[in-house]
C-alpha positions, 0 to 999 in steps of 0.5 A, spaced: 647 108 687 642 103 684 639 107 679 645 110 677 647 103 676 641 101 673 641 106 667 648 106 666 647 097 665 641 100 661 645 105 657 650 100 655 645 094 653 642 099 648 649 101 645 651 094 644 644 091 641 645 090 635 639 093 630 636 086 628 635 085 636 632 092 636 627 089 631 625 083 634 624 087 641 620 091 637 615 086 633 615 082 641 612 087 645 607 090 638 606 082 639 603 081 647 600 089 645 596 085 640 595 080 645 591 084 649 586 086 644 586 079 642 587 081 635 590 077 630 596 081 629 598 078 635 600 072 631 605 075 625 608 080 629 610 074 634 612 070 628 616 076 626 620 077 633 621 069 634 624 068 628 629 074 629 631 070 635 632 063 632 637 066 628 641 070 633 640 065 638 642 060 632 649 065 631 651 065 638 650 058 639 645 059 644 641 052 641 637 051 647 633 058 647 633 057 639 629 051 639 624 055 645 623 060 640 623 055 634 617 052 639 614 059 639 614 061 632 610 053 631 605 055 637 604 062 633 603 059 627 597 054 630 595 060 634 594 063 628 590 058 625 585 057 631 584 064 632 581 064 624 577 058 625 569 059 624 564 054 627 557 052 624 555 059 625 561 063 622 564 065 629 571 065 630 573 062 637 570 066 643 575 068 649 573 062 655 575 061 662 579 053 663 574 048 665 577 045 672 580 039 667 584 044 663 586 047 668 590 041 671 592 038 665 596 046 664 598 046 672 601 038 671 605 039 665 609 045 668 614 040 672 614 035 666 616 041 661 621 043 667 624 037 666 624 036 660 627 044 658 633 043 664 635 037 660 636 040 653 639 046 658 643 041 662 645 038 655 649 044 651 651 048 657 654 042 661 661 044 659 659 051 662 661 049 670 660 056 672 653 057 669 651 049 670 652 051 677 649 058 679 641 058 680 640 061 673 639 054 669 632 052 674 629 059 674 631 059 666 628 052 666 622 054 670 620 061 667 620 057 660 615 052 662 611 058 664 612 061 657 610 055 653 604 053 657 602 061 656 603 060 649 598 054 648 592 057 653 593 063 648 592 059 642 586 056 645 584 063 647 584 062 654 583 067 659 588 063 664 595 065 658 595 072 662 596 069 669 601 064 666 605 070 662 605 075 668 607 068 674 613 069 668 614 075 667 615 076 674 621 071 675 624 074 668 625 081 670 630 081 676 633 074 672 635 078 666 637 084 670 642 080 674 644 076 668 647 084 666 642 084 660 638 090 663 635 092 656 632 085 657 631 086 663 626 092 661 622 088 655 620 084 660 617 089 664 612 092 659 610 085 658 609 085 665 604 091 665 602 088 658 599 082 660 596 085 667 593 089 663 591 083 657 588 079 664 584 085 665 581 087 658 580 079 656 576 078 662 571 084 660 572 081 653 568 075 656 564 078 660 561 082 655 561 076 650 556 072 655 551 078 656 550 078 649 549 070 649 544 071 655 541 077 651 541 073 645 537 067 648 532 071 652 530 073 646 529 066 642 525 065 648 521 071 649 520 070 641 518 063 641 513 064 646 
């Protein structure tokens, strides 16, 4: 019975998406695909889907999400930055772990964003009794806080955004399923095995990265010798 209900929720969700949403589902997932090989499609694939959903958002007056995705495509535009950058020696930024002060700074300003992304919630939904009263608005304000602090490690080329994204993308799937939006519902689903996968080819991709560092300083030595 659940099934049956789930493809037919999924059936009619996929009915009434609208093609520019489609689009923008789309560039999203080319996004987090990208993401994954840290290529730098990432950026304007994800520009692409964020800016489609300022303008949906924008049309059904839903401005809080609006200005996250607003958020998100400025992140995008620095991550992309970044991620072009070289150093003295031509080297584009390399894939790190956090260092333990990162770590806390990212862990610290979850409740601080939390707070802050409730507000804004509190502020354009507060006529809405039913929804200001459900559990949906805290685990909204909660998995966005998440999604930003992702989205800055990721521009930082930090290994921990995928940990972040897949924390998230584990309380957006029943979240969006239960809100009736099960196509979304679905998106977030791939993200998921997305960002799993992600966690684990960026963590190769460092690996290797430090044994062609090691090799490369054995080798000024033994020369030098």
């Amino acid at each position: 019975m659940l099934a049956s209900t789930f493809f037919e929720l999924f059936y009619e969700n996929v009915m009434e998406t609208t093609w520019l949403e489609l689009v923008a589902v789309l560039f999203g997932i080319l996004s987090v695909w990208f993401a994954r090989q840290a290529n730098l499609l990432v950026y304007p694939t994800g520009i692409v889907s964020t800016v489609i959903y300022i303008y949906i958002c924008f049309t059904i007056q839903l401005y809080a999400d609006m200005g996250i995705n607003l958020f998100y495509t400025s992140m995008s535009i620095y991550g992309w930055y970044v991620w072009t950058r070289r150093d003295d020696k031509k080297r584009v930024r390399p894939i790190r772990w956090n260092t333990k002060k990162q770590q806390a700074m990212g862990l610290s300003m979850i409740p601080v964003l939390y707070v802050v992304i409730f507000a804004l919630i509190y502020i354009f939904k507060k006529d809405d009794a039913d929804y200001m009263q459900s559990y949906i608005p805290y685990v909204d304000s909660f998995t966005t806080s998440i999604f930003l602090i992702g989205m800055w490690y990721m521009a930082r080329k930090k290994i921990e955004n995928w940990i972040y994204w897949i924390a998230g993308n584990i309380v957006s799937i029943p979240l969006y399923f239960v809100k009736g939006l099960v196509f979304t519902s679905f998106q977030f689903t791939v993200f998921l095995v997305l960002a799993i996968m992600g966690l684990a080819g960026w963590i190769k991709m460092y690996n290797e990265g430090r044994a062609r560092e090691q090799g490369f300083i054995k080798e000024i030595i033994k020369s030098s010798e």
